[in-house]
C-alpha positions in Angstrom: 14.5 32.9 -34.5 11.1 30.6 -33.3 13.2 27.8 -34.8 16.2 28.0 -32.7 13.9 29.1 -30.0 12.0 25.4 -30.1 15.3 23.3 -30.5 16.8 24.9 -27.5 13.6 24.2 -25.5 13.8 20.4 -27.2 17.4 20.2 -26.0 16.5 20.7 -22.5 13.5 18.7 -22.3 16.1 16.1 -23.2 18.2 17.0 -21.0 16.1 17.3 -17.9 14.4 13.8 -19.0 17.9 12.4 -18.3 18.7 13.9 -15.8 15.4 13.1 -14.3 15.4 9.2 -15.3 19.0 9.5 -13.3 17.8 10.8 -10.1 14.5 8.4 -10.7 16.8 5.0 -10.9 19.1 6.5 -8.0 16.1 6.9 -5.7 14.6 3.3 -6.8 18.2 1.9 -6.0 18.6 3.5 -2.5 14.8 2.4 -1.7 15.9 -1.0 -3.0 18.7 -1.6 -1.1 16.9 -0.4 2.1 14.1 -2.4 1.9 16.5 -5.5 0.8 18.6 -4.8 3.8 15.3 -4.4 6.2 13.9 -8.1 5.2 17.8 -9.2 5.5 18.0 -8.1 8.4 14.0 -9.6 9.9 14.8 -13.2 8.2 18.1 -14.1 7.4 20.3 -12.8 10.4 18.2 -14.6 13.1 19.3 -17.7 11.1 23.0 -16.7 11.7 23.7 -15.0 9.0 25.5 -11.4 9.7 23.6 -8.1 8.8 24.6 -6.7 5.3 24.7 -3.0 4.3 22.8 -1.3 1.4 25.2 -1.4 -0.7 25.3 -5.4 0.3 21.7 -5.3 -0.7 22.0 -3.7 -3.7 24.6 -6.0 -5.1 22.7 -8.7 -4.3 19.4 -7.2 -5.8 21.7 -6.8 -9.0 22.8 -10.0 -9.1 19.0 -11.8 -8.9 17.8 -9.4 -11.3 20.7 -10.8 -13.6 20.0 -14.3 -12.6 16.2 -13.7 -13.7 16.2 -11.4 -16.7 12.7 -10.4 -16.2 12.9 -6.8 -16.3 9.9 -4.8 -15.5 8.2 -4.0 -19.0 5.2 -1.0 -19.0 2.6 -2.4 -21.2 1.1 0.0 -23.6 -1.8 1.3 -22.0 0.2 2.7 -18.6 0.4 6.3 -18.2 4.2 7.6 -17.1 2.8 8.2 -13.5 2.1 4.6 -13.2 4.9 3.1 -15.3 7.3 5.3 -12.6 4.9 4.6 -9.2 5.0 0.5 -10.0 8.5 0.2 -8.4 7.8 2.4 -5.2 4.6 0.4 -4.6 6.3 -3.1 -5.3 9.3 -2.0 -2.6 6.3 -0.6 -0.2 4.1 -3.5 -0.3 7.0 -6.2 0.2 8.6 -3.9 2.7 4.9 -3.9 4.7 4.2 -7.2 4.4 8.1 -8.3 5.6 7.1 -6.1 8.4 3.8 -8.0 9.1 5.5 -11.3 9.2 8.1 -10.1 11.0 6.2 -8.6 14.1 4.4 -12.0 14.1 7.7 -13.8 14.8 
């Protein structure tokens, strides 16, 4: 009875990692595509170029992350909280700074 007990347990810490990792990449997409669509908007369209949604933005992101092949590779030594928070602070700073520059225009 244990047994079964600990594979039904294991089956859905599985499941809730996946389902987790889902909602995780869903949330780094959105804040992706907003932050894209933010500097977009700050630096492209005063050069004449029309504003572009999120969705826009998130094709786009797709497409350079294609064109670069670097994906983002946790080394060894970083805990899950920080292999997960290096995304949200890479968006935050860039959105910051494309904020900075863009009240100095």
């Amino acid at each position: 009875m244990n047994d079964l007990w600990d594979r039904i347990v294991e089956g859905a810490t599985v499941v809730g990692m996946v389902f987790g990792g889902v909602i995780y990449l869903i949330f780094i997409g959105v804040l992706t595509g907003i932050v894209f669509s933010s500097l977009w908007g700050w630096f492209v369209v005063p050069l004449g170029y029309p504003q572009i949604s999120i969705f826009h933005a998130l094709g786009l992101t797709t497409l350079i992350s294609i064109l670069r092949f670097d994906p983002a590779k946790p080394t060894p030594s970083d805990s899950i909280k920080e292999a997960l928070l290096k995304p949200v602070i890479a968006l935050g700073t860039a959105w910051l700074f494309g904020f900075l520059w863009h009240s100095l225009m």
